[in-house]
N, C-alpha and C positions, 0 to 999 in steps of 0.2 A: 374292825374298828381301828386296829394297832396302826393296817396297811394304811387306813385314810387318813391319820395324823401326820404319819410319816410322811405321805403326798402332798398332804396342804402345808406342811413343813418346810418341805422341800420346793416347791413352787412359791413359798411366802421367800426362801434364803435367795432363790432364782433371780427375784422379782428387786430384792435389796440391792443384790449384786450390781444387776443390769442399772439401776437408778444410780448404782455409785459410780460407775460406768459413763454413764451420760451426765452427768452432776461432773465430772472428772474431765469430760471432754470440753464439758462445756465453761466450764473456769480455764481449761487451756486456750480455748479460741479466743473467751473473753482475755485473757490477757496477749495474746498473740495479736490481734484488734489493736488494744492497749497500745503494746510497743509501736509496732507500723502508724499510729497517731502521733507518738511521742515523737516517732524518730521525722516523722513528716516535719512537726513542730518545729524542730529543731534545724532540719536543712533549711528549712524554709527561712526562719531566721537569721540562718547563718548567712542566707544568700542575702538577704536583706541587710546587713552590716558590711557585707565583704566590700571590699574597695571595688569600685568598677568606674568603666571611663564613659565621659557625658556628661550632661548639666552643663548649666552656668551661674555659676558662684555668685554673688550681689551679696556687695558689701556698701556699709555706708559710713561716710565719713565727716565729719560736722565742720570741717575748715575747708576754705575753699585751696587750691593748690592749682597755680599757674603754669607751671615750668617741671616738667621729666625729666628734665639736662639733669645730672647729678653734679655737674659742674658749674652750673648758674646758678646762683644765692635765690632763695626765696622762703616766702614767712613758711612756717607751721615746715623745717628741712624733716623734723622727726616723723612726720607723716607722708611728705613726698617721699624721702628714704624707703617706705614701708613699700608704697606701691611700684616704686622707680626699680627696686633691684628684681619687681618679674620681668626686667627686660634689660636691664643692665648689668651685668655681673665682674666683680671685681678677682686681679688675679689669687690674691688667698681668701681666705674668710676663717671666724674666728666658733669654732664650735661650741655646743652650749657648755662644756666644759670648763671655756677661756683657753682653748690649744687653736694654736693657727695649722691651718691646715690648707693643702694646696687645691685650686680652685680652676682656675682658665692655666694652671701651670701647672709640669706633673712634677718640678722641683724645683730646688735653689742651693745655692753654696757660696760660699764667701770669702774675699781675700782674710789674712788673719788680722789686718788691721780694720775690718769692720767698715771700708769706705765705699769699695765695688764689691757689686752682689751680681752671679752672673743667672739668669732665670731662661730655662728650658719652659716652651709652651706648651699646652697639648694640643691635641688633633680636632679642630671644630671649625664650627661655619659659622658667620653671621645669622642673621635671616632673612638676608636677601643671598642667600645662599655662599655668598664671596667666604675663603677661608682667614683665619683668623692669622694675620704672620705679626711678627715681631714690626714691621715697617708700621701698621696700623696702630699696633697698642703702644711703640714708643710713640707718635704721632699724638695720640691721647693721653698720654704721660704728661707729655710735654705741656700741655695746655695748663696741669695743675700745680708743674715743678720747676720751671724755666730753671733751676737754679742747679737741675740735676745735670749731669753729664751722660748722654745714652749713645752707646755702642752697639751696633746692629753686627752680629758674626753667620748670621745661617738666617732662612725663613721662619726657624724657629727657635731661633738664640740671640740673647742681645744681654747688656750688662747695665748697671745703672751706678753709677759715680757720684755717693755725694759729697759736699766739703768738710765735711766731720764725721767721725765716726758714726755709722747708726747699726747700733744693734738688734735692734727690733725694725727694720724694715719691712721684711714679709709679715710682721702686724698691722704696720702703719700702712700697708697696700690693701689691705681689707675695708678700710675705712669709705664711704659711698664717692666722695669725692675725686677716687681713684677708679671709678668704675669706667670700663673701656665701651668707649661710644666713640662708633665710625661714624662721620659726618658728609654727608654726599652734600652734590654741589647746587641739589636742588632745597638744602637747609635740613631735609629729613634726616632722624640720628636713626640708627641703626644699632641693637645690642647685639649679644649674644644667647640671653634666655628664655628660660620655657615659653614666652608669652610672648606676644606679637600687638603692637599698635594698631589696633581695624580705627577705633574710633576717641579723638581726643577733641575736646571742650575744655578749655582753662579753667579752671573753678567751679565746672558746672560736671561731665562724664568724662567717664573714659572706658570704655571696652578694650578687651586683651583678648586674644585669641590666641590657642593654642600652637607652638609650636611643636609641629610633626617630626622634626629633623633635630628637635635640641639634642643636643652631645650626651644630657645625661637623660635622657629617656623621656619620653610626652607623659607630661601632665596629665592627671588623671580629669579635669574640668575640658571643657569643650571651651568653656572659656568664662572670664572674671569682670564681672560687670561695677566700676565704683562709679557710686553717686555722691559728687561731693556739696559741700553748704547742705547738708541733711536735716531737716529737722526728728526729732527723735523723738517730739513731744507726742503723737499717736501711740506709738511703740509704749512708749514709758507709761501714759495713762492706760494705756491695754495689756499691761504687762508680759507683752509677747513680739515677736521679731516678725511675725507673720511670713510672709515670703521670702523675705533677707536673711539673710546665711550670718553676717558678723557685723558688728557693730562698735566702733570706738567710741567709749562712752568717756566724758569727763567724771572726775571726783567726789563732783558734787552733786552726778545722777544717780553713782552704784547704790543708794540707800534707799531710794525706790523699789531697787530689786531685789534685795537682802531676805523680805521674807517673803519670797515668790521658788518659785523650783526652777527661775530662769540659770543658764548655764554662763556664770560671770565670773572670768579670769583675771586676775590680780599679778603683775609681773612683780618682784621685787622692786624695793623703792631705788630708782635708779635716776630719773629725769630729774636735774638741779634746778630748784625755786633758788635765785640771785638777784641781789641786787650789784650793779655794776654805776659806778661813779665815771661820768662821760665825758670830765674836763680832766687834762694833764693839771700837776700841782704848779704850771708855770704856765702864766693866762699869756695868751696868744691873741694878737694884735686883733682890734676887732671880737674877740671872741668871750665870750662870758668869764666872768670870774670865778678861779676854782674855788670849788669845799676846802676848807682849811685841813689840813690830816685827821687835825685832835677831833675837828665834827665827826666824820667819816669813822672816826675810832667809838666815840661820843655812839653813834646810832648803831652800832654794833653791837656795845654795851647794853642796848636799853633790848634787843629784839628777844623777845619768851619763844625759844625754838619749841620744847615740848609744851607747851599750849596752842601753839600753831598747828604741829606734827596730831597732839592727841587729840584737841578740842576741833580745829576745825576742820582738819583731813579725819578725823573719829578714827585715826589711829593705822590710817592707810598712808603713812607716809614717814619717813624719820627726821629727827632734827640731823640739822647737814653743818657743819664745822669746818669742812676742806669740799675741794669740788669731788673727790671720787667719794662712793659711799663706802662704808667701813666692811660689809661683805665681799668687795672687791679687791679692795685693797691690803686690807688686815691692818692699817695705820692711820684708821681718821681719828681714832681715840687719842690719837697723841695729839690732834689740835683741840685744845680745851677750848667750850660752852662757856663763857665768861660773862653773863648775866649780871649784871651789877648799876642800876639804877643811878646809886648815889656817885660812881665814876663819874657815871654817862654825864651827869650834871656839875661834875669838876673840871670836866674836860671842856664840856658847852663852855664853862666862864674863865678858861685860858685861853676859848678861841676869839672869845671878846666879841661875839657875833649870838645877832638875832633874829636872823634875818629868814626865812622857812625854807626849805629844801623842797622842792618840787621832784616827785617821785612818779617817773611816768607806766605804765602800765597796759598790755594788751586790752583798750577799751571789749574787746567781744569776747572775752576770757571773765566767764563771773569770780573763779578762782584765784587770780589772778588779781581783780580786784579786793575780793578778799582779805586775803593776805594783805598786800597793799593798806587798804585799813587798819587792818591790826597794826601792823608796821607804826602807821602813826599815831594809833593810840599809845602804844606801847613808847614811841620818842616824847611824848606830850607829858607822860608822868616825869621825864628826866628835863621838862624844860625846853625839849627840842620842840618846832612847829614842823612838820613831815604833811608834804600835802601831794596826796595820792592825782592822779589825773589823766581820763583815758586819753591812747592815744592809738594810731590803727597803724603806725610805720614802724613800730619800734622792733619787729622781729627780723630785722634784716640791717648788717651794717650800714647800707645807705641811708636806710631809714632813723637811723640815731644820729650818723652824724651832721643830721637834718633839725633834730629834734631841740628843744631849748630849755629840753630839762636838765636836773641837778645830774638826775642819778634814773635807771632805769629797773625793771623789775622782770627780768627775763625768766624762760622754760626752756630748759636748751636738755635736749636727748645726751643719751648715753650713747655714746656712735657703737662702742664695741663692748665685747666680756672679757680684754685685754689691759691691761693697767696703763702700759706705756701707749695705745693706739688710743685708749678713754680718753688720757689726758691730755695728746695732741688734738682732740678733735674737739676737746672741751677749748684749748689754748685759741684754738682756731674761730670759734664760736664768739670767744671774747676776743678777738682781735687783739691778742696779744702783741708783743713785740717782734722782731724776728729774729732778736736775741733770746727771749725767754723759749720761745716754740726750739731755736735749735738747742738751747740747753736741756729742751725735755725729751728732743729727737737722741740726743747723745747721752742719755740715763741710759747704765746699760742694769743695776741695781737696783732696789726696792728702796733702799736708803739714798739715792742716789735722784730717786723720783718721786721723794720724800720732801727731799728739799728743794726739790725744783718748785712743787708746790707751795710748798711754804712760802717762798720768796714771791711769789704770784701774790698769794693774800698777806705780806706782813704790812703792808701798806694802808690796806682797808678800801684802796679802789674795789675792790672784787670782795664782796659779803655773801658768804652762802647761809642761804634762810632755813631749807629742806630738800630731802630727795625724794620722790612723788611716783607712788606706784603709776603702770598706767594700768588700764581698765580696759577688756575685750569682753563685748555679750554676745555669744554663741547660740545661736539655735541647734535644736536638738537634730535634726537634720544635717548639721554639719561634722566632718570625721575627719581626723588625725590632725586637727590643728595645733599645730604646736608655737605658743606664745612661750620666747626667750626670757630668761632672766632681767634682760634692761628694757622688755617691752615689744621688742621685735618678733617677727615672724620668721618661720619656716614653714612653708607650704608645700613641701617636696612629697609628702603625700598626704595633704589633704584631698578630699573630695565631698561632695556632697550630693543627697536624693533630692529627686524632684528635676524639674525642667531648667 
């Protein structure tokens, strides 16, 4: 009896063993399964993010855009700019840091008085394959600086002469206007980067296609398709990009997307809302009669910059004081916000005038007009009549000094994230004097380019209203894009899925 307990004992202990046994194996396999799932999950993923080359990009753009020359004026330059440098490329460029850095050059150096700067190039091609010498890019200089003096010593050396000091040269060469376009004789420009012209339409496409042989390595896109005059009103009721990689939205659309999971990038407020007064103080034969100062002063007085900045931009924009914004500069605080109604209507009745100031404005810019309203509402409580009025030429010098308005109400980009290049390309934008531009050219200080501005607005021709974030909507399909501080791009490795 002893023996048979002991036997069913020991075949019961057997019997446990072998189940813990196989209970044992079988949580091992089950997680050995487990891992080889995970680990699948995850290459798989990974390959699925990894940057890879192919596709074509499509992007869209809401202004129409005539002209690629980065040397030929035309409206909406902050958007030609954007798409004009994948193919045009200037000798430095200014990184998102705000350090200039060399670009189509592998250096520079400079006499100690600041006047000649002698520039080493590097080693590249067009993309008609011809290489890049100093004969071609003084050639292109020349067209934006006739005033420079250019010295050719080697295929790859040449020096640039100008008549005052400039200290900041290699910033002021990053600026788009400076971008090297070889010109053949059958009118086609010719760059030097990643992207190639297949297919251009004036205001309507334009396809890019990849170059294979750019200097600094092919682009990871097959190539970049823009569609410009976009309507975006699909998109915005569907809350999605659908096929489209990016999208330049205005101000007055990002609030549409705000409570969606769409992917919408906000660059610091950098792009200056201005009005700009279009008569000299000394009327010119035939030519309209100027604003009196004390007006010009008068409507400055009356403008609510934080009701504009918070109320109607909802806080996507800052009041503006001086043309650069204060994160750039570190000194816009020092031009004081001088809100003062009952001025503005001291001033009105020393100017002995009642006559209404005609304030013209991008008619297809709802923002634009906006603004512009407020504008006169806000002169109307000091007495002033401010009367807004679309107009379709105003973004381009020709086009104002066509115009037969008082005063005009411009959007002018931030060329760079360089203080002294900002404010030449701003200078430039208002068609300054070309006294004041070389007095900004010759700032080699922060104090120095302090007062240069100053002196630009102590007159009240030039009023800054706000500086205006801009607005990118990125589909989630889209990778490494990188949107700058004043609103620009870097697409040096973007890419994106899909065809």
């Amino acid at each position: 009896m002893a023996e048979r307990e002991r036997y069913h004992l020991e075949m019961n202990r057997r019997r446990r063993t072998g189940y813990r046994v196989k209970c044992s194996f079988s949580k091992y396999f089950a997680r050995l399964v487990a891992a080889f799932i995970t680990l699948f999950i995850v290459l798989t993923a990974s390959a699925s993010t990894r940057p890879h080359y192919g596709s074509t990009a499509h992007i869209l753009i809401q202004h129409r855009i005539n002209s690629l020359d980065p040397q030929v004026e035309t409206e909406y330059q902050g958007d030609r700019d954007k798409i004009s440098r994948l193919v045009f490329e200037t000798l430095t460029q200014i990184d998102a840091q705000g350090r200039v850095q060399p670009h189509l050059i592998n250096s520079w150096q400079s006499e100690a008085a600041l006047r000649v700067w002698q520039f080493q190039l590097r080693l590249a091609n067009f993309q008609d394959g011809t290489a890049v010498t100093s004969t071609v890019v003084v050639a292109s200089l020349k067209t934006m600086s006739p005033e420079w003096k250019f010295t050719i010593y080697s295929r790859q050396t040449f020096t640039i002469e100008t008549p005052t000091p400039s200290p900041h040269l290699p910033e002021l060469l990053s600026l788009p206007k400076f971008a090297i376009v070889k010109r053949l004789s059958d009118t086609t420009l010719v760059g030097t980067g990643p992207y190639k012209v297949s297919q251009w339409q004036p205001g309507e496409h334009a396809l890019f296609t990849a170059n294979d042989d750019y200097w600094g390595g092919r682009p990871y896109p097959d190539a970049i398709e823009v569609q410009m005059d976009a309507s975006l009103r699909e998109h915005l009721l569907e809350r999605n990009l659908g096929h489209d990689h990016a999208a330049l939205l205005g101000l007055d659309q990002v609030r549409a997307l705000e409570q969606t999971s769409q992917n919408v990038i906000l660059s610091r407020p950098a792009e200056l809302l201005v009005v700009l007064f279009l008569q000299p103080d000394q009327a010119t034969r035939g030519g309209k009669k100027p604003i009196d100062p004390r007006m010009r002063e008068a409507i400055a007085d009356t403008i609510n910059r934080p009701a504009i900045s918070n109320v109607l931009f909802q806080k996507r924009a800052a009041s503006a004081t001086a043309l650069l914004p204060q994160w750039l500069t570190g000194y816009e605080f020092m031009f004081p916000d001088k809100l003062d109604p009952e001025q503005a209507h001291k001033l009105r009745n020393q100017a002995g005038t009642l006559a209404p100031v005609s304030l013209a404005y991008d008619f297809s810019d709802p923002v634009s007009k906006m603004v512009a309203e407020r504008i006169a509402v806000d002169a109307h409580e000091a007495g002033i009549t401010v009367q807004p009025v679309g107009d379709a030429h105003i973004n381009t010098k020709s086009g104002r000094k066509a115009s037969t308005a008082d005063a005009v109400l411009l959007r002018l980009p931030l060329k760079a994230l360089d203080v002294s290049a900002a404010l030449a390309g701003m200078a430039d934008d208002l068609d300054l004097s070309p006294e004041t531009l070389a007095t900004m050219v010759s700032a080699g200080r922060p104090d120095e380019l302090f007062a240069a501005e100053r002196k630009v607005l102590e007159d009240f021709r030039v009023i800054p209203v706000a500086h205006l974030s801009q607005a990118l909507w990125l589909n989630n399909t889209t990778h490494n894009w990188q949107q700058l501080a004043n609103g620009g791009w870097n697409l040096d490795q973007m890419w994106v899925e899909g065809r």
